[in-house]
GULO-629493 format. One line per field, with one value per residue (C-alpha): x negated, y negated, z; residue number from 1; residue in three letters. Coordinates in Angstrom, 3 decimals. Layout:
c1: (X|...)
c2: (Y|...)
c3: (Z|...)
resi: (NUM|...)
resn: (ALA|...)
//
This chain:
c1: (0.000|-2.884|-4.552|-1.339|-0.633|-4.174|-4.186|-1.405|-2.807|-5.750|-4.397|-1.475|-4.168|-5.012|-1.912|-0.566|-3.987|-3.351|0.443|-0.636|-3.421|-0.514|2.081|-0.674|-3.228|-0.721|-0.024|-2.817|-3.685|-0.571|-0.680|-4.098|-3.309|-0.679|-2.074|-5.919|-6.950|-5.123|-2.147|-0.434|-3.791|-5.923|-4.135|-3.613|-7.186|-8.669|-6.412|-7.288|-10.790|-10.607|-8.982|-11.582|-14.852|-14.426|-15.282|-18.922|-20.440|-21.106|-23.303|-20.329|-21.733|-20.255|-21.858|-20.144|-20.651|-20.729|-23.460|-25.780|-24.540|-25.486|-28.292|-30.751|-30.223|-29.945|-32.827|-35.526|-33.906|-33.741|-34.898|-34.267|-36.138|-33.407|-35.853|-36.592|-32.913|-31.955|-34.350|-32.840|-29.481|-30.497|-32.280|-35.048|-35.879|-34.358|-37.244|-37.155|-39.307|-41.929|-41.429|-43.731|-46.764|-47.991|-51.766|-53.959|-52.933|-55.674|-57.133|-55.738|-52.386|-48.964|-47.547|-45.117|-42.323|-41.296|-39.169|-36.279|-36.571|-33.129|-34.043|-32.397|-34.849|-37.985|-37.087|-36.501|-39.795|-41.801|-40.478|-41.170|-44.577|-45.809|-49.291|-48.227|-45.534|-48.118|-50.637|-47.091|-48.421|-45.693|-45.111|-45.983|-49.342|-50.511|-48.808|-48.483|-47.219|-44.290|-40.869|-39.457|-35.314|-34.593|-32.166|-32.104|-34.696|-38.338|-39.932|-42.803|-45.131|-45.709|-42.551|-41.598|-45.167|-44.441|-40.720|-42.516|-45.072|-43.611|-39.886|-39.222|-42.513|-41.410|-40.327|-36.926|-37.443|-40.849|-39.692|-37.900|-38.640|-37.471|-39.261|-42.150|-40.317|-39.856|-36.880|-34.763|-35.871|-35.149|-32.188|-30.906|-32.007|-30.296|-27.285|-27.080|-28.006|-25.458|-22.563|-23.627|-23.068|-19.729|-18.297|-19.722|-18.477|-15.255|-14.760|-15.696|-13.578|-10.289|-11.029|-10.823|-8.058|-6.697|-7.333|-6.344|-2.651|-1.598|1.731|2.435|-0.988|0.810|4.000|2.205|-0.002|2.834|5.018|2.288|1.811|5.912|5.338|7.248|5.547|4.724|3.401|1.351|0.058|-1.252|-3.372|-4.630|-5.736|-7.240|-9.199|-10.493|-11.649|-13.386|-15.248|-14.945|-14.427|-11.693|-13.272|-13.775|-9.956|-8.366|-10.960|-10.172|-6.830|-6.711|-7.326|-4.337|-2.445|-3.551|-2.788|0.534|0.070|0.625|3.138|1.991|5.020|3.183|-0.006|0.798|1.639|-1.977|-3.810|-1.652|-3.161|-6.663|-6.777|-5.884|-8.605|-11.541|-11.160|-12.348|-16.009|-15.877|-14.273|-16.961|-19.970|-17.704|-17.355|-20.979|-21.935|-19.705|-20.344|-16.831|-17.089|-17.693|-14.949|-12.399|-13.705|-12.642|-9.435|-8.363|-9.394|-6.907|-4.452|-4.243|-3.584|-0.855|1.114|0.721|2.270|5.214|5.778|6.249|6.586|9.348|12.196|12.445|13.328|10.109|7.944|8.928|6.566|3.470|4.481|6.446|3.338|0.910|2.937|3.421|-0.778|-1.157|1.955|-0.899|-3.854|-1.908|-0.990|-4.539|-7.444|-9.370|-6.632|-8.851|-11.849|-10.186|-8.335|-11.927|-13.402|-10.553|-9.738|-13.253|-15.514|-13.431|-10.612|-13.293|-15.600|-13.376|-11.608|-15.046|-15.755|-12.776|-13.487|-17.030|-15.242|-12.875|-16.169|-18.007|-14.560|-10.814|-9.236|-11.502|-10.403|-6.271|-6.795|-8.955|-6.595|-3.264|-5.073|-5.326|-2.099|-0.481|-2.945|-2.059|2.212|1.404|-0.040|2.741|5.326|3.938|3.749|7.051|8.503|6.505|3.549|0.978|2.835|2.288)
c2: (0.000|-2.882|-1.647|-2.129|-5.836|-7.150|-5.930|-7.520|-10.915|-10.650|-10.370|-12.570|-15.158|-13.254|-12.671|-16.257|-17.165|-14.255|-15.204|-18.836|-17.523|-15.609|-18.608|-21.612|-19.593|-18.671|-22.385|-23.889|-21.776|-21.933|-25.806|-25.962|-24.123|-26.980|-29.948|-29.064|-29.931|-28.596|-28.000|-29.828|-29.604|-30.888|-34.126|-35.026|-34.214|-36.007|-38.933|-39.062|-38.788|-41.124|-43.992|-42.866|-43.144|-47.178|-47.679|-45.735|-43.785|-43.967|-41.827|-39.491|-36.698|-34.387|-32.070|-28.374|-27.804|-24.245|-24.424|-26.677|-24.367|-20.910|-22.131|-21.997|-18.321|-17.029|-19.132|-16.690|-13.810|-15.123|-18.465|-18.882|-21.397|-23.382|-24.807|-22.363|-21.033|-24.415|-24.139|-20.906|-21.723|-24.629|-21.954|-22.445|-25.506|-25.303|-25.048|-27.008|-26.326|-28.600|-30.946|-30.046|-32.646|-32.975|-32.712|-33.523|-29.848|-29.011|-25.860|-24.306|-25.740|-23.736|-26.752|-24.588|-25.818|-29.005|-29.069|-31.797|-31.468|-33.081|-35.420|-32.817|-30.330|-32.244|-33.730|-30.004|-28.611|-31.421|-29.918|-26.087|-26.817|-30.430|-30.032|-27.159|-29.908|-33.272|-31.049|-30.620|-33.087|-35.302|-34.983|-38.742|-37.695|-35.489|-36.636|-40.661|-41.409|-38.430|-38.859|-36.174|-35.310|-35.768|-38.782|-39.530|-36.514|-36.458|-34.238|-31.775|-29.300|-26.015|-26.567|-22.795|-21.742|-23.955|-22.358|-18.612|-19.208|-21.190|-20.954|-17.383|-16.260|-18.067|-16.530|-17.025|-15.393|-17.103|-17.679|-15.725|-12.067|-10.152|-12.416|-9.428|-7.095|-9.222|-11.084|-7.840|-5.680|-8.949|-9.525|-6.069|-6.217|-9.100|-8.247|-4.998|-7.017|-9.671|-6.216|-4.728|-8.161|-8.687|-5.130|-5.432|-9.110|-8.177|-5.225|-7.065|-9.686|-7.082|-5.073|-9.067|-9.870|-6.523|-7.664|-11.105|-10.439|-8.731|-9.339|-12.771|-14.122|-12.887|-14.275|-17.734|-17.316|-15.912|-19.175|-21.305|-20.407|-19.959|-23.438|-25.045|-23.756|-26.870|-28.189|-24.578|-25.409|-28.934|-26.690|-24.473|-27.425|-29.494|-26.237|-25.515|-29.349|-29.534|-26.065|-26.398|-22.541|-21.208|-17.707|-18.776|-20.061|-16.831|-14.146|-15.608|-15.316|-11.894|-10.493|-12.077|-10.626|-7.001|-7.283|-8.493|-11.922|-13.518|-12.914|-12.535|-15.097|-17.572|-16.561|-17.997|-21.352|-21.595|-20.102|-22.306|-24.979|-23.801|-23.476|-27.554|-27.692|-25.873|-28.212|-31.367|-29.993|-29.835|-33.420|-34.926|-33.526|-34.686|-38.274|-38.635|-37.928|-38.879|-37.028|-36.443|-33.136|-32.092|-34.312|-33.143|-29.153|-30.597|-32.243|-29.039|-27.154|-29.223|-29.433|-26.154|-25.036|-27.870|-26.799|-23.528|-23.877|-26.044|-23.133|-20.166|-21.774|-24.530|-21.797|-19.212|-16.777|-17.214|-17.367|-13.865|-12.937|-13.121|-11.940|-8.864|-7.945|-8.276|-6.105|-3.886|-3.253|-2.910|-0.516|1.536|1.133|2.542|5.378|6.259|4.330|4.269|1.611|-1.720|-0.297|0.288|-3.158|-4.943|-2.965|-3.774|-7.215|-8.846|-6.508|-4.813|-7.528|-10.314|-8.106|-6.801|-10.626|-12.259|-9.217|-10.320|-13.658|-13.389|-10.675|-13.859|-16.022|-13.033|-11.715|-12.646|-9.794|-7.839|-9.973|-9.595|-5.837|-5.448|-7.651|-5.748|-2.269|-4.008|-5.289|-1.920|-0.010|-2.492|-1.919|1.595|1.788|-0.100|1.630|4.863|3.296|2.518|5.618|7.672|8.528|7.252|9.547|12.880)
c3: (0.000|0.991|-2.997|-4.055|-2.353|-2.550|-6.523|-7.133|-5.928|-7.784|-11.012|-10.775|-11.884|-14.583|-15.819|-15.816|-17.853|-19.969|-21.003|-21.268|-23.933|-25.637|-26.021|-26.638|-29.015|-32.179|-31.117|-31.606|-34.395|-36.348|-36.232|-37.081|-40.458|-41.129|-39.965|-40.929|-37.322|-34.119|-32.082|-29.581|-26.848|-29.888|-30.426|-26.527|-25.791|-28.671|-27.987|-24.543|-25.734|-27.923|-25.406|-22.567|-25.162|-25.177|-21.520|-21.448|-18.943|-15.833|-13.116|-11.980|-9.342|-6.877|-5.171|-4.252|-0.799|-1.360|-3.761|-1.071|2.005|-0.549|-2.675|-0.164|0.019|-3.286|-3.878|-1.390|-3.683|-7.082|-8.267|-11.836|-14.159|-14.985|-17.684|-19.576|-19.916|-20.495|-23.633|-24.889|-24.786|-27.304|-29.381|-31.829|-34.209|-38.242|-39.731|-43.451|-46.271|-46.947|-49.804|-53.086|-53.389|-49.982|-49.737|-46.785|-44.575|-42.293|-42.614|-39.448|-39.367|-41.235|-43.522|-45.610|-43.354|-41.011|-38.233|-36.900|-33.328|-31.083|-28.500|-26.037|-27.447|-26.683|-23.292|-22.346|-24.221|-22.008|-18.758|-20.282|-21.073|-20.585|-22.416|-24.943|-26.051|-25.999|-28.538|-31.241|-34.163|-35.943|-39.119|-39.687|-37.895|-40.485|-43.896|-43.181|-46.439|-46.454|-45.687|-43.767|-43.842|-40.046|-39.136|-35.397|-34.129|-34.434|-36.989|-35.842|-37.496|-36.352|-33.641|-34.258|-32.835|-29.913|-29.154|-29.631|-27.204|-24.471|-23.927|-25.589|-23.950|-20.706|-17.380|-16.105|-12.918|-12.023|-8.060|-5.377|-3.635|-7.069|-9.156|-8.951|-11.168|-14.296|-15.475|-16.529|-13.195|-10.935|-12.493|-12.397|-8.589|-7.936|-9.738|-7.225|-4.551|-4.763|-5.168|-2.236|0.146|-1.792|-1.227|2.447|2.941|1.911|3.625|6.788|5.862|5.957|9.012|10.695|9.298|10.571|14.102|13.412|11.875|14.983|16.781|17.683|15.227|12.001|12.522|13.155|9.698|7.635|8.690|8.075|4.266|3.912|2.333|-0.335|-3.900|-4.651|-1.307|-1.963|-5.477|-4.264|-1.275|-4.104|-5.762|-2.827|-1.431|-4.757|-5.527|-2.766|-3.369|-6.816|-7.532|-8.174|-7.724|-4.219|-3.884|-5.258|-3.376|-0.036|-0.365|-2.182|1.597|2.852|0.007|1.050|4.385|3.819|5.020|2.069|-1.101|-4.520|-5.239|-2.263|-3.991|-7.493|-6.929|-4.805|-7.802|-10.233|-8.030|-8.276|-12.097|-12.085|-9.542|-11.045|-14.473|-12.004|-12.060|-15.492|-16.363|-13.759|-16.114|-19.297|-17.562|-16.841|-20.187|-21.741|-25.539|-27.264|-27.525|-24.297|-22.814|-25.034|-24.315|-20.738|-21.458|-23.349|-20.311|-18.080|-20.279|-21.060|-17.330|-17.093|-20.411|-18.698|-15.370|-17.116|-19.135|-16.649|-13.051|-13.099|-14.060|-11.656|-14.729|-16.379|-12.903|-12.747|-15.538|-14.356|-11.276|-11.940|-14.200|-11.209|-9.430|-12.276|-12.057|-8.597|-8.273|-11.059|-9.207|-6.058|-8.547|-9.745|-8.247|-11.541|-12.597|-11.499|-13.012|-16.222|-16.314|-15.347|-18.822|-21.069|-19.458|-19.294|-21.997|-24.541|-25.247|-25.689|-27.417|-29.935|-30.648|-30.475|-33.240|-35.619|-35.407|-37.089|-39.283|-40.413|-41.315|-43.464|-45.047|-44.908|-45.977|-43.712|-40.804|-41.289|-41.655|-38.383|-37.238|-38.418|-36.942|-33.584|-33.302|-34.737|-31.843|-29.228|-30.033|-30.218|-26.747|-25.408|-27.100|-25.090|-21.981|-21.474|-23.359|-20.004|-21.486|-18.502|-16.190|-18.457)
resi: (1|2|3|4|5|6|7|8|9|10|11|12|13|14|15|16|17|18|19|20|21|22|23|24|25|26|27|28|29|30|31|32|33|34|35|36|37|38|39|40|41|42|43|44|45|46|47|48|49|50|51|52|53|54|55|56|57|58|59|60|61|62|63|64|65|66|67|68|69|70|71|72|73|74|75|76|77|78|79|80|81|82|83|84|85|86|87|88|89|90|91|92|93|94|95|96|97|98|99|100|101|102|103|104|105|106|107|108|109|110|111|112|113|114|115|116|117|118|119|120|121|122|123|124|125|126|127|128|129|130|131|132|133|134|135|136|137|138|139|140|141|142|143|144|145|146|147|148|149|150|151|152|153|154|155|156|157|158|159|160|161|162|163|164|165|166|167|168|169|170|171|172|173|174|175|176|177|178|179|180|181|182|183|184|185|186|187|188|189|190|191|192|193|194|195|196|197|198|199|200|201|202|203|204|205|206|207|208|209|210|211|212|213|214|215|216|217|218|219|220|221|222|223|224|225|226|227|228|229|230|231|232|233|234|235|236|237|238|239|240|241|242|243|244|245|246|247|248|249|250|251|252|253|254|255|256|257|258|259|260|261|262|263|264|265|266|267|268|269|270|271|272|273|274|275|276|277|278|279|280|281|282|283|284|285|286|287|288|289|290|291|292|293|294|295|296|297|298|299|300|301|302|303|304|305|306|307|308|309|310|311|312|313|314|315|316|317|318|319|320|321|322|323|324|325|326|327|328|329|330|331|332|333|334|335|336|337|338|339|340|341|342|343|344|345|346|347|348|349|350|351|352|353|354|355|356|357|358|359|360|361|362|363|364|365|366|367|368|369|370|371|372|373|374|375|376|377|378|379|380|381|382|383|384|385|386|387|388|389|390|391|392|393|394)
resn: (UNK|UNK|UNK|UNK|UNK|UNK|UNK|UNK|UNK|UNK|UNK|UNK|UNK|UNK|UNK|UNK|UNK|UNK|UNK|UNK|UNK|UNK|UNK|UNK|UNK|UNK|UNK|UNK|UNK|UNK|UNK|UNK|UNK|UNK|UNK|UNK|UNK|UNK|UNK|UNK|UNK|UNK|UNK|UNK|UNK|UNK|UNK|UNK|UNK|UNK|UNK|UNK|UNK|UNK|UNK|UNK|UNK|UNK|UNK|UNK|UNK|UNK|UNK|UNK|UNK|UNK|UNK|UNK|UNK|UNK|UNK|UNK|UNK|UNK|UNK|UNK|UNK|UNK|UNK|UNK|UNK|UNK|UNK|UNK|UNK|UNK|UNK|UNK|UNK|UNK|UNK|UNK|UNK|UNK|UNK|UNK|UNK|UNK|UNK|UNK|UNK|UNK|UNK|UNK|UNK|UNK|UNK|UNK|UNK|UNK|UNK|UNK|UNK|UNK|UNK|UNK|UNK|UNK|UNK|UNK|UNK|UNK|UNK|UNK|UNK|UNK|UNK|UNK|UNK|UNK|UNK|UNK|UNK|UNK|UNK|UNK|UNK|UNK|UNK|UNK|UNK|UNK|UNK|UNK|UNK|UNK|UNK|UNK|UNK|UNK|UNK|UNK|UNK|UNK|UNK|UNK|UNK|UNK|UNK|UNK|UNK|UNK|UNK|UNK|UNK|UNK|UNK|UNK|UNK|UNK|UNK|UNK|UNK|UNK|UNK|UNK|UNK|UNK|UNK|UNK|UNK|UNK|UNK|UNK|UNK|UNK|UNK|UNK|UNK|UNK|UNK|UNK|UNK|UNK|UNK|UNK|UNK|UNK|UNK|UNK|UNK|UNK|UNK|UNK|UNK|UNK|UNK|UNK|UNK|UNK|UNK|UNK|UNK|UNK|UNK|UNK|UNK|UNK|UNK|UNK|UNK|UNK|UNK|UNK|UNK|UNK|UNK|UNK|UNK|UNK|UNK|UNK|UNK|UNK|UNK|UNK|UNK|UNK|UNK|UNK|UNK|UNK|UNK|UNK|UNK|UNK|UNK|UNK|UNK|UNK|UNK|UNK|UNK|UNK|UNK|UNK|UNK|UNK|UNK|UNK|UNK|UNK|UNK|UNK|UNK|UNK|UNK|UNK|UNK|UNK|UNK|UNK|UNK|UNK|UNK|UNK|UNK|UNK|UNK|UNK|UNK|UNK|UNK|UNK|UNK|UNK|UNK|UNK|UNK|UNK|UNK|UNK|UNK|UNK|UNK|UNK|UNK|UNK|UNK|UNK|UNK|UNK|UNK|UNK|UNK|UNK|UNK|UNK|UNK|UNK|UNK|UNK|UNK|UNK|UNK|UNK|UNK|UNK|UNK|UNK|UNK|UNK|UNK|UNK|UNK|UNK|UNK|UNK|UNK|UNK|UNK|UNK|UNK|UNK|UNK|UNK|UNK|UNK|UNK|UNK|UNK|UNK|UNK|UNK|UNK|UNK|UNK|UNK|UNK|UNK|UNK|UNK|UNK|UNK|UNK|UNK|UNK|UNK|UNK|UNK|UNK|UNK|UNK|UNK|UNK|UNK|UNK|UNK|UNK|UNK|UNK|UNK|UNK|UNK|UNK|UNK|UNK|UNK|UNK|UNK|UNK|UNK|UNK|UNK|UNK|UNK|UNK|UNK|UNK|UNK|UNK|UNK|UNK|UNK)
//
């Protein structure tokens, strides 16, 4: 019964993102095909972008409390170069060919190709490798009289060598007590590391909440979150802003729900709230920066969460939803205990994998795309359509 309850409220998030992916998606999609742009979160977040680009930026910070109570910690463990990854995830220079005519290479320098390096590249190169990145030569440096393709960024020679050497040949892990076995081994350490304190945390976490929701101490916490749903979402939201996880939000109260403390209809309006509140961290970065394209990434990101609760919480009907299909999982993982490790594979590996799969399908071949597509579908009905004629009890 606590698998069942504490399930339950761990996937009613899930499910309410899930559905909201469902309606908004073909959406988006659909309109995009008409219009040539977007749908409806397109044209509010690029308006709002748009209004919110004419008054600059501005040094917006906030600092998660649980990152400066936790960082400490992880940090003796595993202390990641946040350099080098930063590097990486930027990837390597285009390299261009080298227009005919140029004379003047020196003898020990590759001058088939040039390379346009972004200003984000090189202030991130000169924190990589400060004196690797002052010996890159110019272009202008070595063929004064050449004129090199680049607009705005600066145009280097032999930038691939740099890129090989120091950031791919870089070490992530270069700090902390796994840092000795490599980046893969320390992170595969870590990784089992940070499992084991999780699974132990939380299984501390329910035998005191066991002793706490005794007698006269559960009826007090079970009338203290009998709140009104929205009084509850705006909680959700104000824990998770100040935190600003909503991981942290929904796995504290996922207890509660297993212990019967808390309702998985009590628990959705909270998580509702913490979905508006983990999109704050994300418009702060936007607002600092402000670059269009990463505040309208975090426009979409609130807006889609607020289309989504108007959508399936105001009605009662259509609250039901996400809720009866929470309860739907958990009343299968109290059936056969393999259920959340299944739904973890499918939900977070497979289903991404195999849409992030058709997508680049789409971009090499069309037809390809709408017949992967089609199969998927067809599988996906096919499944369902022996679910509910019995099948998972057989």
């Amino acid at each position: 019964m606590e698998l069942e309850r504490a399930f339950s409220g761990a996937t009613v998030h899930d499910m309410f993102n899930m559905l909201s992916v469902l309606v908004l998606l073909p959406e988006e999609v659909i309109l995009g095909a008409i219009t040539g742009d977007g749908g409806i979160l397109y044209y509010i977040s690029k308006g709002i972008t748009d209004a919110a680009m004419g008054g600059g930026g501005g040094d917006i910070t906030f600092t998660s409390p649980t990152k400066f109570i936790v960082s400490p910690l992880t940090d003796v463990f595993v202390d990641p170069n946040k350099d080098v990854t930063k590097a990486l995830s930027l990837g390597p220079p285009q390299a261009t060919a080298m227009p005919a005519g140029m004379t003047g290479c020196p003898t020990d320098m590759d001058c088939s190709n040039y390379f346009c390096v972004s200003s984000s590249m090189s202030k991130n190169w000169k924190k990589v490798d400060k004196t690797g990145y002052g010996n890159l030569q110019t272009c202008s440096d070595v063929f004064p009289l050449g004129t090199f393709d680049c607009g705005s960024n600066t145009c280097y020679m032999e930038a691939d060598k740099f890129y090989t050497q120091s950031v791919e040949a870089g070490t992530i892990l270069d700090e902390g007590l796994f840092s000795g076995a490599g980046d893969v081994g320390g992170g595969i350490l870590g990784l089992i590391f940070s499992l084991l304190i999780i699974c132990g945390t939380l299984f501390c976490l329910v035998k005191l909440l066991h002793t706490l929701v005794m007698g006269t101490a559960k009826k007090v916490i079970m009338r203290a979150t009998n709140m009104n749903d929205y009084v509850a979402m705006l909680v959700g939201l104000a824990i998770t802003f100040v935190v600003q996880s909503s991981s942290v939000t929904t796995s504290t109260l996922t207890p509660l729900c297993g212990v019967g403390v808390l309702s998985v209809e009590k628990m959705l309006p909270m998580t509702l709230g913490a979905n508006i509140g983990t999109t704050f961290t994300s418009m702060l970065a936007a607002l600092a920066v402000m670059k269009p394209d990463s505040l309208q990434i975090a426009f979409v990101h609130l807006f889609f969460n607020i289309t989504g609760i108007l959508i399936w919480f105001p009605v009662p009907f259509m609250r039901q939803w996400p809720i009866k299909a929470a309860c739907l999982l958990g009343f299968y993982a109290s059936y056969w205990r393999l259920v959340p490790l299944i739904y973890i594979l499918v939900m977070f590996v497979t289903v991404p994998g195999v849409a992030l799969a058709i997508s680049l399908l789409y971009g090499a071949s069309v037809a390809g795309g709408i017949v992967v597509t089609l199969l998927a579908l067809g599988a996906i009905a096919g499944f369902v359509a022996w679910w509910w004629m019995g099948g998972c009890y057989k």
